[in-house]
C-alpha angles and dihedrals in degrees: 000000000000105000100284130131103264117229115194110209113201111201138157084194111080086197097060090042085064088048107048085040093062097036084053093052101041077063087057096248117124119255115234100183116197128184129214111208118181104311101348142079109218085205113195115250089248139101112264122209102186128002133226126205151184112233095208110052133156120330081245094054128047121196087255094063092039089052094046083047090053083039098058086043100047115015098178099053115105108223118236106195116213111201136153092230124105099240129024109267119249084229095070104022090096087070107039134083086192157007138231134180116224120256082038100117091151093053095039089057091039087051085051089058098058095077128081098243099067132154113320101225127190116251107251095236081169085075 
């Protein structure tokens, strides 16, 4: 790790994974990607500062499960849900610190940025 503020993405899309990685890391944040298969998390072996998720995940894992999984692993990490749905669902709303429609990337980056532990940046000594 090379300093940056660490953002776990929980996905059971590889794909989206990819996406939100790279949308994370053009705002200067590290991208932790962890993929949900069938019942389980294969959470990266890294501190996370803020998480990511997917609200619909497998048939054999809900977001609530997914979010008490992330809960027990990093504690400290407020929860940001990513869902297509217009609203965050009460299911969930007891886990999350925010909410984020899908095919926001602005406002994903601008919600990153909310919580205390933001992008770490280099001073510009050049100026």
């Amino acid at each position: 790790m090379d300093g940056k503020t660490s953002v776990l993405i929980i996905d059971d899309d590889p794909a989206h994974l990819r996406i939100y990685g790279w949308i994370v890391a053009a705002a200067g944040y590290e991208a932790l990607p962890a993929l949900v298969t069938a019942n389980r998390i294969d959470f990266p072996d890294a501190r996370a500062h803020v998480i990511v998720m997917d609200y619909r995940l497998t048939p054999q894992l809900t977001a609530v499960q997914a979010a008490e999984m992330a809960r027990i692993r990093y504690p400290d990490a407020p929860i940001i849900v990513l869902s297509d749905v217009y609203d965050l669902p009460s299911d969930i709303a007891p886990y999350a610190q925010a909410f984020v429609r899908k095919g926001e990337p602005a406002k994903l980056v601008d919600t990153l940025g909310k919580f205390p532990n933001g992008p770490t940046t280099e001073p510009d000594i050049a100026a």
